[in-house]
mmCIF file of the N, C-alpha and C atoms, coordinates in Angstrom:
data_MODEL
# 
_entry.id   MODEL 
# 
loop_
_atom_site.group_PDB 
_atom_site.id 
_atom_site.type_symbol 
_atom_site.label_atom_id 
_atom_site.label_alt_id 
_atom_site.label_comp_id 
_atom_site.label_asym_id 
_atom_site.label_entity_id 
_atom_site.label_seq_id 
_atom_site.pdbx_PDB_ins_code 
_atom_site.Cartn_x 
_atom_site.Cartn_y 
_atom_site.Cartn_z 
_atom_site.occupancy 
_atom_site.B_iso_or_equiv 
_atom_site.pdbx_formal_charge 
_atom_site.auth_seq_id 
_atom_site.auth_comp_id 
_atom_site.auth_asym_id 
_atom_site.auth_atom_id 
_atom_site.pdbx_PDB_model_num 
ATOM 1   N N  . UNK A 1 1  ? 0.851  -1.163  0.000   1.00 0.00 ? 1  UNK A N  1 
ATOM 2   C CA . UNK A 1 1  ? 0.000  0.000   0.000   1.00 0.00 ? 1  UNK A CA 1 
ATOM 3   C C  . UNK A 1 1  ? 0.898  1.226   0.000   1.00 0.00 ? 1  UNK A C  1 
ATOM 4   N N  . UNK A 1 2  ? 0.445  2.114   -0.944  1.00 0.00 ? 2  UNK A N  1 
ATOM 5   C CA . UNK A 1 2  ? 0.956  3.502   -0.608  1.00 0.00 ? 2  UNK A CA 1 
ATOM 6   C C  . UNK A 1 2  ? 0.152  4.172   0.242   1.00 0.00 ? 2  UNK A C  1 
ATOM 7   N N  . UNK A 1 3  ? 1.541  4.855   0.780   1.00 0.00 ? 3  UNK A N  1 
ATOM 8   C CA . UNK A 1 3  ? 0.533  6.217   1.840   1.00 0.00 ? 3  UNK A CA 1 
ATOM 9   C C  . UNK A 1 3  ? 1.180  7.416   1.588   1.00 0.00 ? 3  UNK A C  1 
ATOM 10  N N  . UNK A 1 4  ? 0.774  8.217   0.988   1.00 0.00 ? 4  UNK A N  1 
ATOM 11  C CA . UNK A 1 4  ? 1.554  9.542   0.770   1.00 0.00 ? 4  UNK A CA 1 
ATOM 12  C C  . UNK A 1 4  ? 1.348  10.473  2.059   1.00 0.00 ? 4  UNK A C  1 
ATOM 13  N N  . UNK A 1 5  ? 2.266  11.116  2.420   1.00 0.00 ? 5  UNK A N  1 
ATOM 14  C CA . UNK A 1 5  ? 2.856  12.028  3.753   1.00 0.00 ? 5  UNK A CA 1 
ATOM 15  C C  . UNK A 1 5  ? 3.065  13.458  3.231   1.00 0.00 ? 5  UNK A C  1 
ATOM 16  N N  . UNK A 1 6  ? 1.883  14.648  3.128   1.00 0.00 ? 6  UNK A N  1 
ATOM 17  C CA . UNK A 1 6  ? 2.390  15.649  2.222   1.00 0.00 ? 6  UNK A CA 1 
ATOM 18  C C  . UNK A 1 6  ? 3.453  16.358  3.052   1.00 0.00 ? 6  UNK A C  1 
ATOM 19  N N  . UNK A 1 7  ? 4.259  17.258  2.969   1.00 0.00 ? 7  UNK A N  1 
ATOM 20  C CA . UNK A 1 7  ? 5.131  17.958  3.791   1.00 0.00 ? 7  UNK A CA 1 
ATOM 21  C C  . UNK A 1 7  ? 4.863  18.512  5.144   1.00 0.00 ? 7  UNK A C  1 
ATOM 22  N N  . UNK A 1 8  ? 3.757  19.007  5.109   1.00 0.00 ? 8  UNK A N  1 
ATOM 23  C CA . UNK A 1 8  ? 2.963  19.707  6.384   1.00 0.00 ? 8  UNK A CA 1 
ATOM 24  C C  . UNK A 1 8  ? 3.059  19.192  7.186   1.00 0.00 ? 8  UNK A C  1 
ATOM 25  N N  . UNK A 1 9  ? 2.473  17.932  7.077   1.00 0.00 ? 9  UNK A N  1 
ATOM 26  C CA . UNK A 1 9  ? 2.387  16.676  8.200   1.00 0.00 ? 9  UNK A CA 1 
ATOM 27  C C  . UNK A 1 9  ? 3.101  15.943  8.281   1.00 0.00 ? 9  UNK A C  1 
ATOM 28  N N  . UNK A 1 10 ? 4.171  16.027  7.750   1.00 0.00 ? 10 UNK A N  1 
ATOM 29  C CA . UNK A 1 10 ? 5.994  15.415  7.811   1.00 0.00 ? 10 UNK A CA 1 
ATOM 30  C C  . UNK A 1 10 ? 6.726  16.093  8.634   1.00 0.00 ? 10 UNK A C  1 
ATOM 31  N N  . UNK A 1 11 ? 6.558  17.149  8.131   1.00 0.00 ? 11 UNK A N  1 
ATOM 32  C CA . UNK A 1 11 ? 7.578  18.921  9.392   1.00 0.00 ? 11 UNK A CA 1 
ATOM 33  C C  . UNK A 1 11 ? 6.749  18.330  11.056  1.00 0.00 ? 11 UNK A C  1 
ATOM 34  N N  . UNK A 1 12 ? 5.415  18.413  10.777  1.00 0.00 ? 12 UNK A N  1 
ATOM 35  C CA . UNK A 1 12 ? 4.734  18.469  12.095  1.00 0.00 ? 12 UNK A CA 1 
ATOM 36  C C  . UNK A 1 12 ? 4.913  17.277  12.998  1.00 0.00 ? 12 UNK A C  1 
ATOM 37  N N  . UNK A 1 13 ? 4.693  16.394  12.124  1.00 0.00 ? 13 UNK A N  1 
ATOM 38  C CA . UNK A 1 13 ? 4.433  15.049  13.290  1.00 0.00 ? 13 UNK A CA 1 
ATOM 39  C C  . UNK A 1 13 ? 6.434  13.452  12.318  1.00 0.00 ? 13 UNK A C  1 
ATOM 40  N N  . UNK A 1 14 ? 7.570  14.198  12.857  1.00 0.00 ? 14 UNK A N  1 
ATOM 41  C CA . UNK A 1 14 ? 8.230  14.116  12.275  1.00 0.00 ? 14 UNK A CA 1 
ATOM 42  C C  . UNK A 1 14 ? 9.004  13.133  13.022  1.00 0.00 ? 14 UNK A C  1 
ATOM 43  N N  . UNK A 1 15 ? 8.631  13.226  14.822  1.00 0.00 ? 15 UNK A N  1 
ATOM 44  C CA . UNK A 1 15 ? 9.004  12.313  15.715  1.00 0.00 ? 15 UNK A CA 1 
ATOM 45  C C  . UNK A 1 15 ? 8.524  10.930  15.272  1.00 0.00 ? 15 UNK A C  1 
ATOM 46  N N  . UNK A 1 16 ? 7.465  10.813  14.763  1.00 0.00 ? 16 UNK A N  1 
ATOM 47  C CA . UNK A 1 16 ? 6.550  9.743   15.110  1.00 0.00 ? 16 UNK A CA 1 
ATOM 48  C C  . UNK A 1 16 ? 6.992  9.188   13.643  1.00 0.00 ? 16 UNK A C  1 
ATOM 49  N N  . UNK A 1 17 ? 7.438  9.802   12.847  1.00 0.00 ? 17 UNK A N  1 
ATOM 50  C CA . UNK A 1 17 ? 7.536  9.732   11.008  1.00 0.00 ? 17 UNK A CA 1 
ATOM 51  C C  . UNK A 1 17 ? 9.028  8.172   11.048  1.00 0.00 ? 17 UNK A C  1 
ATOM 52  N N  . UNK A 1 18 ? 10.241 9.059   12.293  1.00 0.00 ? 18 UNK A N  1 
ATOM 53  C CA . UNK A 1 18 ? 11.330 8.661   11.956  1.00 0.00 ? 18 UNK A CA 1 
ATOM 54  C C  . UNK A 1 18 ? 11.889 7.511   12.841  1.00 0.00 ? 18 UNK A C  1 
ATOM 55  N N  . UNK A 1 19 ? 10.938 7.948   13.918  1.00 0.00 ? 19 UNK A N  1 
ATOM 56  C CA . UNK A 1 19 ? 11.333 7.140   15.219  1.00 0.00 ? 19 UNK A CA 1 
ATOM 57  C C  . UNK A 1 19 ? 10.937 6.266   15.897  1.00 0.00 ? 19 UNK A C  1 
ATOM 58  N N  . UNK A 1 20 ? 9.335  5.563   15.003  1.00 0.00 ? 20 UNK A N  1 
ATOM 59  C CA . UNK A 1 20 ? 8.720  5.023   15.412  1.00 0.00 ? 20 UNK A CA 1 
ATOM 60  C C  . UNK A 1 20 ? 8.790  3.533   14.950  1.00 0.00 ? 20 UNK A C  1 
ATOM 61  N N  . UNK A 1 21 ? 8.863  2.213   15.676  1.00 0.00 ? 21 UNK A N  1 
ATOM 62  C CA . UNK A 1 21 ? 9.128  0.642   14.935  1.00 0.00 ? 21 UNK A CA 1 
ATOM 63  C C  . UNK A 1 21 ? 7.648  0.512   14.510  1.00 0.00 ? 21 UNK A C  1 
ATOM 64  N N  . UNK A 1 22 ? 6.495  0.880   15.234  1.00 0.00 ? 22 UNK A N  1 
ATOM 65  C CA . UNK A 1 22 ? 5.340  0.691   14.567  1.00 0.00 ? 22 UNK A CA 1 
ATOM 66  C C  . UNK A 1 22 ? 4.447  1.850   14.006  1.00 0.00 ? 22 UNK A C  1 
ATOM 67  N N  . UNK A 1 23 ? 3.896  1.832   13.004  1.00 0.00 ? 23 UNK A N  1 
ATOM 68  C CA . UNK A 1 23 ? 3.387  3.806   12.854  1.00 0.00 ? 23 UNK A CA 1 
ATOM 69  C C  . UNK A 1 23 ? 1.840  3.546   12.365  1.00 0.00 ? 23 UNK A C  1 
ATOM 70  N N  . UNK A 1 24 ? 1.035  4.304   12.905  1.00 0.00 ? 24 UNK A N  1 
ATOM 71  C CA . UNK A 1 24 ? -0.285 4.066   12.734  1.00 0.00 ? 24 UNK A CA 1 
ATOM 72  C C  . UNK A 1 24 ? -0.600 5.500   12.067  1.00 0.00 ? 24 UNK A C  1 
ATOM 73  N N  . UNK A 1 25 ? -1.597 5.192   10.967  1.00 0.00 ? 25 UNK A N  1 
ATOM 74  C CA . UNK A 1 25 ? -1.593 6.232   9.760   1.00 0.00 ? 25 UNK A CA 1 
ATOM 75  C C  . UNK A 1 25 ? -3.043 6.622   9.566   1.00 0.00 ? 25 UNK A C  1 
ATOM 76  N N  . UNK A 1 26 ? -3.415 7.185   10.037  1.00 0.00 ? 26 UNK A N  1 
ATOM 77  C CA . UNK A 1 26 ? -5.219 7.995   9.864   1.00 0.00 ? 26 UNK A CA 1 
ATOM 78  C C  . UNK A 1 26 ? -5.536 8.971   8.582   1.00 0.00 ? 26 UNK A C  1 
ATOM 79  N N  . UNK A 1 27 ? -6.334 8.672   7.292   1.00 0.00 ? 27 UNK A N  1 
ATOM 80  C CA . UNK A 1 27 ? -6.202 9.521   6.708   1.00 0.00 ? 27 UNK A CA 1 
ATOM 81  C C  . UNK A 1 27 ? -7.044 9.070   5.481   1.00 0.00 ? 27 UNK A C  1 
ATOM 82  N N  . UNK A 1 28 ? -7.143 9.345   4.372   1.00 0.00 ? 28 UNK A N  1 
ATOM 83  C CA . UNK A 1 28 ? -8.353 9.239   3.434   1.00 0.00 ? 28 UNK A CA 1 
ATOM 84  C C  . UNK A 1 28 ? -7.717 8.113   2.745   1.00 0.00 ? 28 UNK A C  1 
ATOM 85  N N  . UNK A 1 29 ? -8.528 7.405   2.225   1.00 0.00 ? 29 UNK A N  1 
ATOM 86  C CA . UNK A 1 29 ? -8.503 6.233   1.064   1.00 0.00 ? 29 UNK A CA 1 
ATOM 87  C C  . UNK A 1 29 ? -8.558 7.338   -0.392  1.00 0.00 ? 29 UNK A C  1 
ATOM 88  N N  . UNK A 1 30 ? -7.885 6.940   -0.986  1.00 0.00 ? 30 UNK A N  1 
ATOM 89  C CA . UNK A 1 30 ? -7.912 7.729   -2.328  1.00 0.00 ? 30 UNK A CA 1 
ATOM 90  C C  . UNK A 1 30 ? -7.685 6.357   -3.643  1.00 0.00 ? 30 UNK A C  1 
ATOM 91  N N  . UNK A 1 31 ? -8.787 6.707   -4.494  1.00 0.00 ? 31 UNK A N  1 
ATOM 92  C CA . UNK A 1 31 ? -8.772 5.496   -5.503  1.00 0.00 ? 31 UNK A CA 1 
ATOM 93  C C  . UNK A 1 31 ? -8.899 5.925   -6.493  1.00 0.00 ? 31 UNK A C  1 
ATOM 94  N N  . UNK A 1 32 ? -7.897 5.749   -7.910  1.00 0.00 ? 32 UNK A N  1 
ATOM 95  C CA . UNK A 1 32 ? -8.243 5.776   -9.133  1.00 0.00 ? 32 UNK A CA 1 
ATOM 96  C C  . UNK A 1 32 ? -7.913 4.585   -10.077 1.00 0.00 ? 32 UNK A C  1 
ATOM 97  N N  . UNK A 1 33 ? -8.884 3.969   -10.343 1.00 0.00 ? 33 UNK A N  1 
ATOM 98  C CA . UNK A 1 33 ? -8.930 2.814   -10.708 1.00 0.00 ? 33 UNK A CA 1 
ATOM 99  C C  . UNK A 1 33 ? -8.153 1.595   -10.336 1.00 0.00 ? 33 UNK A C  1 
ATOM 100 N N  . UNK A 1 34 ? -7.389 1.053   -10.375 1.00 0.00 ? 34 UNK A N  1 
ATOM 101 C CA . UNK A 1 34 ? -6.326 -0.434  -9.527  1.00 0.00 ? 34 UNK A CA 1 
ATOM 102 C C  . UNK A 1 34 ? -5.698 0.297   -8.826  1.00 0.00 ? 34 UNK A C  1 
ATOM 103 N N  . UNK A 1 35 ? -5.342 1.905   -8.982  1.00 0.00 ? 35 UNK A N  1 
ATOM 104 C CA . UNK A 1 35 ? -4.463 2.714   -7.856  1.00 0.00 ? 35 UNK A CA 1 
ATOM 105 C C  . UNK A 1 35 ? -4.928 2.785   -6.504  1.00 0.00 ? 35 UNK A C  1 
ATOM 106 N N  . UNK A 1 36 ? -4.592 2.424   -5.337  1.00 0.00 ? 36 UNK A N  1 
ATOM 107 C CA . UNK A 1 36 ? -5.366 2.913   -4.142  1.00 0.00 ? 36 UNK A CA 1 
ATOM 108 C C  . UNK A 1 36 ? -3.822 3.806   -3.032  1.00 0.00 ? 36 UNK A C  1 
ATOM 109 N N  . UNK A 1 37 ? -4.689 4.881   -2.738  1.00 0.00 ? 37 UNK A N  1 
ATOM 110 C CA . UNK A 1 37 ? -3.814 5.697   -1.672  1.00 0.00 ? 37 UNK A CA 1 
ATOM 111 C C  . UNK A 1 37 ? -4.230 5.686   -0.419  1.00 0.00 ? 37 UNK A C  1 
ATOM 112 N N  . UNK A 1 38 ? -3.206 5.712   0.437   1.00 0.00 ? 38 UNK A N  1 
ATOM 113 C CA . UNK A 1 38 ? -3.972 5.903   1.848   1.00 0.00 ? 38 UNK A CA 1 
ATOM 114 C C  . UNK A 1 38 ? -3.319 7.406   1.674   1.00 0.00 ? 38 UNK A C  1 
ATOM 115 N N  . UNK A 1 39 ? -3.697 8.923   2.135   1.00 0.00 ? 39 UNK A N  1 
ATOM 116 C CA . UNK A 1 39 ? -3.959 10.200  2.109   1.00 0.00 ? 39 UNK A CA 1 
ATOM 117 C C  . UNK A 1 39 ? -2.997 10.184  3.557   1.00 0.00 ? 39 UNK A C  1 
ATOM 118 N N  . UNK A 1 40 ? -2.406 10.731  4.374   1.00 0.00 ? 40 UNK A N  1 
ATOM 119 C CA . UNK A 1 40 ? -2.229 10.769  5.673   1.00 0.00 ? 40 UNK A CA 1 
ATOM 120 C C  . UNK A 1 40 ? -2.694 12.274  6.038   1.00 0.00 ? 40 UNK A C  1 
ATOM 121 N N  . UNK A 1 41 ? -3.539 11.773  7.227   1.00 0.00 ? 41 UNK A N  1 
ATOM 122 C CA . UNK A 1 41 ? -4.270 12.642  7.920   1.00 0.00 ? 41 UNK A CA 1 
ATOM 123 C C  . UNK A 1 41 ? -3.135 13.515  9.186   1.00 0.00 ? 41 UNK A C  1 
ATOM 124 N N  . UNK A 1 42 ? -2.733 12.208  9.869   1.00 0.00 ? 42 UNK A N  1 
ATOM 125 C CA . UNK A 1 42 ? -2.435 11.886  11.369  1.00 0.00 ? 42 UNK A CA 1 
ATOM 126 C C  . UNK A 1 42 ? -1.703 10.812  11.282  1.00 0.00 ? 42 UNK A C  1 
ATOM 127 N N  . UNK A 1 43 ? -0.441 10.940  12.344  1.00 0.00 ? 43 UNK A N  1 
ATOM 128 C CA . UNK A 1 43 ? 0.331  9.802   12.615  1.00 0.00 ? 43 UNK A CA 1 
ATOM 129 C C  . UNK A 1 43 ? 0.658  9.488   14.054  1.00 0.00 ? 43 UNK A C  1 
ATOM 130 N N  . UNK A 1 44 ? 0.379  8.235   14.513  1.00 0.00 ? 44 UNK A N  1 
ATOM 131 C CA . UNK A 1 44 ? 0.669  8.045   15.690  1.00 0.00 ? 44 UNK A CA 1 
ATOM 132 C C  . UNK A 1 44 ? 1.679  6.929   16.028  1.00 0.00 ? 44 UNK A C  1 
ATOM 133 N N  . UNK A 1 45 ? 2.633  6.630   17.186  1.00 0.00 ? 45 UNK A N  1 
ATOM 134 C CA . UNK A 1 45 ? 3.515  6.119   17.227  1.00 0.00 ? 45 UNK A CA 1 
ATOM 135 C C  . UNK A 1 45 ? 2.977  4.990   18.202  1.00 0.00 ? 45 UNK A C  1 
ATOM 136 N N  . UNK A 1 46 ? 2.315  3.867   18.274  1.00 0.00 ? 46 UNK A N  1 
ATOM 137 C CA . UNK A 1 46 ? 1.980  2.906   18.533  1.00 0.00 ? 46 UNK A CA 1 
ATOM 138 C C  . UNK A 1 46 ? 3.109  1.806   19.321  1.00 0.00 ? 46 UNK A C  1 
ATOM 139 N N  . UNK A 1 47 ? 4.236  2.062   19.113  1.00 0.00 ? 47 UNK A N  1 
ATOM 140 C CA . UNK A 1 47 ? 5.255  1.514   19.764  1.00 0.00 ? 47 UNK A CA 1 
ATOM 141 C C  . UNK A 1 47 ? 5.510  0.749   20.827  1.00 0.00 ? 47 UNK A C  1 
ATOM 142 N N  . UNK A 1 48 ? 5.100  1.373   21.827  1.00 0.00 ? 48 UNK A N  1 
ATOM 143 C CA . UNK A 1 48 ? 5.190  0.769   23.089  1.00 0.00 ? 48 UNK A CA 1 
ATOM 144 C C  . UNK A 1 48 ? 4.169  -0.215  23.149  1.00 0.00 ? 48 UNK A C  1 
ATOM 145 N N  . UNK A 1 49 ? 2.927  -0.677  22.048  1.00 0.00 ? 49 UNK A N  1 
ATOM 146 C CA . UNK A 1 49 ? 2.336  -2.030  22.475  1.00 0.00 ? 49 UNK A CA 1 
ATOM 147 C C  . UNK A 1 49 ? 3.160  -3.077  21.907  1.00 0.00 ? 49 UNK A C  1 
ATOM 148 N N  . UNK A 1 50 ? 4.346  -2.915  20.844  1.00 0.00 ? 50 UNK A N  1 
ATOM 149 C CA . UNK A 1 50 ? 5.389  -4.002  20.877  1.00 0.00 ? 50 UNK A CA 1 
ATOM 150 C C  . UNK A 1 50 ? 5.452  -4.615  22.317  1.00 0.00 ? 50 UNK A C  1 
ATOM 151 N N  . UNK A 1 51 ? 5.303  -4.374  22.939  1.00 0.00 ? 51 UNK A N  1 
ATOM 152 C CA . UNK A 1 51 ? 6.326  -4.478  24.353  1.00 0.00 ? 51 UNK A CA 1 
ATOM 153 C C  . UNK A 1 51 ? 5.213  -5.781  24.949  1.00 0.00 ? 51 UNK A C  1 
ATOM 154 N N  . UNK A 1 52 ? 3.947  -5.405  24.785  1.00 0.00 ? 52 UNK A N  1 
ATOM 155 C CA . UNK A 1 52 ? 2.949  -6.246  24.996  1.00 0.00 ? 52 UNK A CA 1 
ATOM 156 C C  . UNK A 1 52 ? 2.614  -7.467  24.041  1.00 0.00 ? 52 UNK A C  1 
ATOM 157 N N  . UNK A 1 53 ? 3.656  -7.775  23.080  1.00 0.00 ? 53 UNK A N  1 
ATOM 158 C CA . UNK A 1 53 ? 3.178  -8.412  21.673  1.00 0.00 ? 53 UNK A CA 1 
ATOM 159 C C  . UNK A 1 53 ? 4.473  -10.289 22.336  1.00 0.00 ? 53 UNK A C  1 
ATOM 160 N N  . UNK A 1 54 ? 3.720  -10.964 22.888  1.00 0.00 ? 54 UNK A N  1 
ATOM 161 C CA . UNK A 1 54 ? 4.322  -12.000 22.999  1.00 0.00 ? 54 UNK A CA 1 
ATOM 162 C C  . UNK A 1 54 ? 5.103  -12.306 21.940  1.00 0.00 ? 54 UNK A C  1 
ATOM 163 N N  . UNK A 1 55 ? 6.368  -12.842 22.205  1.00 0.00 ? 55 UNK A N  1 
ATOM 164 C CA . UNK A 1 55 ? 7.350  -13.689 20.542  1.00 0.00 ? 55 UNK A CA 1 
ATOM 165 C C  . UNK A 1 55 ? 6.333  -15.272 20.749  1.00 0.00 ? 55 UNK A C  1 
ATOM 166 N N  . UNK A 1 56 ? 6.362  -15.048 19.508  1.00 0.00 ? 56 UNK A N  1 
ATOM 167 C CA . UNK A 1 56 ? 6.132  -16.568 19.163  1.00 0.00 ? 56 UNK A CA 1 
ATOM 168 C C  . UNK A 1 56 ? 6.949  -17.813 18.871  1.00 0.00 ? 56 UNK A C  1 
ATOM 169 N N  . UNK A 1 57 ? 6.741  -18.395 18.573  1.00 0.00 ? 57 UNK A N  1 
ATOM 170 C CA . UNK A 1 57 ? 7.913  -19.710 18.060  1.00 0.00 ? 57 UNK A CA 1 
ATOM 171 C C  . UNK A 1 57 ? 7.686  -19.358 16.534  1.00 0.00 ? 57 UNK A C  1 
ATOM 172 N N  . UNK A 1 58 ? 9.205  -19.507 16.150  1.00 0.00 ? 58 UNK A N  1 
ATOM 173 C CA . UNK A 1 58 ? 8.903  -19.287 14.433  1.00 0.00 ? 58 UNK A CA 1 
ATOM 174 C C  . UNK A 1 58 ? 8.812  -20.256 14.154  1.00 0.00 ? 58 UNK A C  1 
ATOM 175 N N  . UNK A 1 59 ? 8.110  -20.181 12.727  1.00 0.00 ? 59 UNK A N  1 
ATOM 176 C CA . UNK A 1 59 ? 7.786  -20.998 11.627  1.00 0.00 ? 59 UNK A CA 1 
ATOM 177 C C  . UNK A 1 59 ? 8.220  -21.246 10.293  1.00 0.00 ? 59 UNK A C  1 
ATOM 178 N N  . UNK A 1 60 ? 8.863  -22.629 10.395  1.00 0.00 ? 60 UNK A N  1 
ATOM 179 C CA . UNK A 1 60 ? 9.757  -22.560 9.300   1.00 0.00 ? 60 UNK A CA 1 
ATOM 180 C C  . UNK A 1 60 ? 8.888  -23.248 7.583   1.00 0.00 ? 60 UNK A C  1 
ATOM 181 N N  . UNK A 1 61 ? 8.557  -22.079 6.618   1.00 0.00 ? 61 UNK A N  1 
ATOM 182 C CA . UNK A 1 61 ? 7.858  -22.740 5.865   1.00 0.00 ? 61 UNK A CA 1 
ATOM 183 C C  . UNK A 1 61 ? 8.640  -22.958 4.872   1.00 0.00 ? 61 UNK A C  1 
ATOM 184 N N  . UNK A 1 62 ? 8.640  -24.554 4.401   1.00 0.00 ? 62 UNK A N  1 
ATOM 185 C CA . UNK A 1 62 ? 9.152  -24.834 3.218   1.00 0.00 ? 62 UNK A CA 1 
ATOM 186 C C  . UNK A 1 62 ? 8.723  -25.189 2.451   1.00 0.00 ? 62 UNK A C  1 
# 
């Protein structure tokens, strides 16, 4: 998926842009034909529920 980030809201919310392992993206669906955009509204840095995210046993697919 694309998500385009116009400048405004890159300058503004720039912590959360660069520094974040998980990034949660609020913002318009934009569609022109097979193209789909996610618009960014808002960005939030979701991060710290890693911390809550049990490891699993990996899975080896062959």
């Amino acid at each position: 998926m694309q998500v385009i980030v116009w400048k405004a809201l890159r300058e503004r919310q720039r912590a959360a842009l660069t520094r974040s392992r998980l990034l949660a993206v609020y913002g318009t669906w934009q569609r022109d034909g097979e193209v789909r955009n996610l618009i960014a509204g808002h960005l939030e840095d979701p991060t710290p529920l890693l911390g809550r995210l049990a490891a699993g046993r990996s899975r080896d697919f062959h």
